[in-house]
TORMIVEX-703948 format. One record per residue: residue number from 1; residue in three letters; x negated, y negated, z negated of N, C-alpha, C in turn. Coordinates in nm, 4 decimals. Layout:
N
PT  NUM  Ala  X  Y  Z  X  Y  Z  X  Y  Z
...
//
This chain:
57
PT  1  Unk  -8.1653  -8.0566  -1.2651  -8.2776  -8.0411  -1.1750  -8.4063  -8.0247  -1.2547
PT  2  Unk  -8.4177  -8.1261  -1.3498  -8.5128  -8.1038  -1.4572  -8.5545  -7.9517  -1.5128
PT  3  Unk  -8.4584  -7.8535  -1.5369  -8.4562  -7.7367  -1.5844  -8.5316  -7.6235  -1.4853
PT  4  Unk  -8.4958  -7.6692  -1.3858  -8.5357  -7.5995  -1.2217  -8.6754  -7.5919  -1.2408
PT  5  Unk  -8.6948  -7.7495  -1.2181  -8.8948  -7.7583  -1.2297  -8.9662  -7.6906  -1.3442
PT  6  Unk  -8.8931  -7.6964  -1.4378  -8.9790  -7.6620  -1.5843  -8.9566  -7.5261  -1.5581
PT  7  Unk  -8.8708  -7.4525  -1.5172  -8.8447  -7.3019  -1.4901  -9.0042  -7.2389  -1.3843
PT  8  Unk  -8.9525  -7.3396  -1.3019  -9.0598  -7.3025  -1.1681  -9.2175  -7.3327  -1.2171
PT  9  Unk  -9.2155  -7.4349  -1.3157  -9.3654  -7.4585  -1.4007  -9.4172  -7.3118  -1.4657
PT  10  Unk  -9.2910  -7.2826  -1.5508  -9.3356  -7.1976  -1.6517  -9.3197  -7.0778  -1.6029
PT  11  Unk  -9.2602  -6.9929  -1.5374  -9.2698  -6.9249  -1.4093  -9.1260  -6.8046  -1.5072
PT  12  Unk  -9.0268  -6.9484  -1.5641  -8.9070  -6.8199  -1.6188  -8.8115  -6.8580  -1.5588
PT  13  Unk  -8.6840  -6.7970  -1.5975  -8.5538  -6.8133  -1.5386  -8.4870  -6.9318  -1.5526
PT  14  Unk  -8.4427  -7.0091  -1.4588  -8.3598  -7.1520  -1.4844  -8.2223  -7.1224  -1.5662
PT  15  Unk  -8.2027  -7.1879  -1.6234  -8.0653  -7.1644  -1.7334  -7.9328  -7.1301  -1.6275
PT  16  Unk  -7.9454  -7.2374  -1.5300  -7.8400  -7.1916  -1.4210  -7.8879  -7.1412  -1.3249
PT  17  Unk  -7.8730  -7.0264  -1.2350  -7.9411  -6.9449  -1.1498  -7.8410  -7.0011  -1.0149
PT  18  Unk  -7.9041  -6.9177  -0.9002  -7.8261  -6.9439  -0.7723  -7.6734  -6.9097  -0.7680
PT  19  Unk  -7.6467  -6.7899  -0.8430  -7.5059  -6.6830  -0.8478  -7.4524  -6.8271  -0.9223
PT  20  Unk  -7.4930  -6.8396  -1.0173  -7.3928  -6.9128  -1.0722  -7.3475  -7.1164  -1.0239
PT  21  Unk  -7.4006  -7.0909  -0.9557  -7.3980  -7.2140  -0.8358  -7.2882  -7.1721  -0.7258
PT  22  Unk  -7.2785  -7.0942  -0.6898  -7.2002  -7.0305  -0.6250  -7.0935  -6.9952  -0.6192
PT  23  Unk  -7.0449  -7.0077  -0.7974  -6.9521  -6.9522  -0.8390  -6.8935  -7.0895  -0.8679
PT  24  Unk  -6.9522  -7.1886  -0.8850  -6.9170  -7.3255  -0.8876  -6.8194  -7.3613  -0.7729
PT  25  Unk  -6.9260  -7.3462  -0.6741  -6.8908  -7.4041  -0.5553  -6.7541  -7.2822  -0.4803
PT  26  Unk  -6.7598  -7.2447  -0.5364  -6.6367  -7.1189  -0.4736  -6.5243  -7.2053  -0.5547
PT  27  Unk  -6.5119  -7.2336  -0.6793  -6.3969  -7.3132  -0.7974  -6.3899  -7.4353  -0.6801
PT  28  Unk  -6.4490  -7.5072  -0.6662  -6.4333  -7.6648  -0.6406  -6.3746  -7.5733  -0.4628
PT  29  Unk  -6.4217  -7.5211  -0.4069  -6.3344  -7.5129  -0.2766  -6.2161  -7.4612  -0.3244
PT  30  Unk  -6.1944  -7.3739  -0.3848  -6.0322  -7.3295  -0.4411  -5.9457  -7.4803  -0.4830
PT  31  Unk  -6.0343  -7.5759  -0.5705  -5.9905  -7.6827  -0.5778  -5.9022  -7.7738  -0.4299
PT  32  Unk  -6.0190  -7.8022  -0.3666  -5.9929  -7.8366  -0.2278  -5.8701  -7.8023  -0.1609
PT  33  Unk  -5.8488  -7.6882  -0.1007  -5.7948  -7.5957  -0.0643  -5.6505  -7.6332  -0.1200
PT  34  Unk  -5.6427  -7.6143  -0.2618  -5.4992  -7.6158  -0.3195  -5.4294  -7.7473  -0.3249
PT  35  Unk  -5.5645  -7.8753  -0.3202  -5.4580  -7.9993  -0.2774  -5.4124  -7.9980  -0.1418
PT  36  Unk  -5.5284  -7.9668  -0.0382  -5.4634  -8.0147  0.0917  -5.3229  -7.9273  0.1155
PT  37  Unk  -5.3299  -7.8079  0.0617  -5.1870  -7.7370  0.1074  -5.0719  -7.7224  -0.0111
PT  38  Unk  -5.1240  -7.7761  -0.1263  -5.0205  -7.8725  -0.2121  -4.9945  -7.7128  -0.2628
PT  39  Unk  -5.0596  -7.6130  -0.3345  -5.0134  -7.4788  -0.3850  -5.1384  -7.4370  -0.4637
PT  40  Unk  -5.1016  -7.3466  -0.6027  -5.2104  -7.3105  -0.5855  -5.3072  -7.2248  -0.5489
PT  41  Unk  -5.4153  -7.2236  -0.5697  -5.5299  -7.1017  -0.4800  -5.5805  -7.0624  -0.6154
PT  42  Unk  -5.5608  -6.9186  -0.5846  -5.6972  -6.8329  -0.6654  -5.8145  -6.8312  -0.5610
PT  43  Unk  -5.9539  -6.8528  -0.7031  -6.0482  -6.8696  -0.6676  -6.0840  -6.7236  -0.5984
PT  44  Unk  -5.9854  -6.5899  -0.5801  -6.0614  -6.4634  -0.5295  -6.0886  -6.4899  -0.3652
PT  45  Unk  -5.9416  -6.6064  -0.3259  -5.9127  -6.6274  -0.2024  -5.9995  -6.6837  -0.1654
PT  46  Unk  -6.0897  -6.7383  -0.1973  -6.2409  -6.7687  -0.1448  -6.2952  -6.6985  -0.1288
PT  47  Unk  -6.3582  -6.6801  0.0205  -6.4681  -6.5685  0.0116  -6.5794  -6.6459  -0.0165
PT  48  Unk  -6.6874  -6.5689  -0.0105  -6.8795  -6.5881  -0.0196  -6.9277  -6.5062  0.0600
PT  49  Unk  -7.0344  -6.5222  0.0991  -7.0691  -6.4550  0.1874  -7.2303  -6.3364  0.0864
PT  50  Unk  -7.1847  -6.2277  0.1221  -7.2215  -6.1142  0.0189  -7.3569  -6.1234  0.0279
PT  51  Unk  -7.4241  -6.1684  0.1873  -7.5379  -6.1422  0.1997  -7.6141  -6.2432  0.0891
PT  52  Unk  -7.5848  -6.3533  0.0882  -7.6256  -6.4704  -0.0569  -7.6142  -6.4062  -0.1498
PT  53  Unk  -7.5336  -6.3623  -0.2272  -7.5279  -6.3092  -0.3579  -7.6010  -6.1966  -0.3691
PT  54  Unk  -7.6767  -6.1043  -0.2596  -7.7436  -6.0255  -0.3035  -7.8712  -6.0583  -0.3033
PT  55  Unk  -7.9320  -6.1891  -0.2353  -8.0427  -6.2359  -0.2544  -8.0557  -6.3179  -0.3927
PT  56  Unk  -7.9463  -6.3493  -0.4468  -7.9565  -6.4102  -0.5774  -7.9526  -6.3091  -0.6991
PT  57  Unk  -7.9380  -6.1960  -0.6578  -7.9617  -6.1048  -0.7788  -8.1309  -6.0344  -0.8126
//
């Protein structure tokens, strides 16, 4: 969070951006996903929703 503010201070890019938050959170639901149904999941089988990722570019 620290990195965020000093980004938003200094008016540059945060080391971790939104996309790549995203791409987090897409892994950890593939995670999810593959215990409750005991198999595993590729992370493609996650969708995102496109309209986010094009505001993060």
């Amino acid at each position: 969070m620290g990195d965020l503010f000093l980004a938003i201070e200094h008016d540059t890019e945060p080391t971790l951006n939104g996309l790549d938050n995203l791409k987090t959170m897409r892994l950890v639901e593939a995670a999810y996903q593959a215990a409750e149904e005991k198999r595993t999941v590729d992370v493609n089988e996650i969708s995102i929703e496109m309209d986010a990722v094009e505001t993060m570019q």
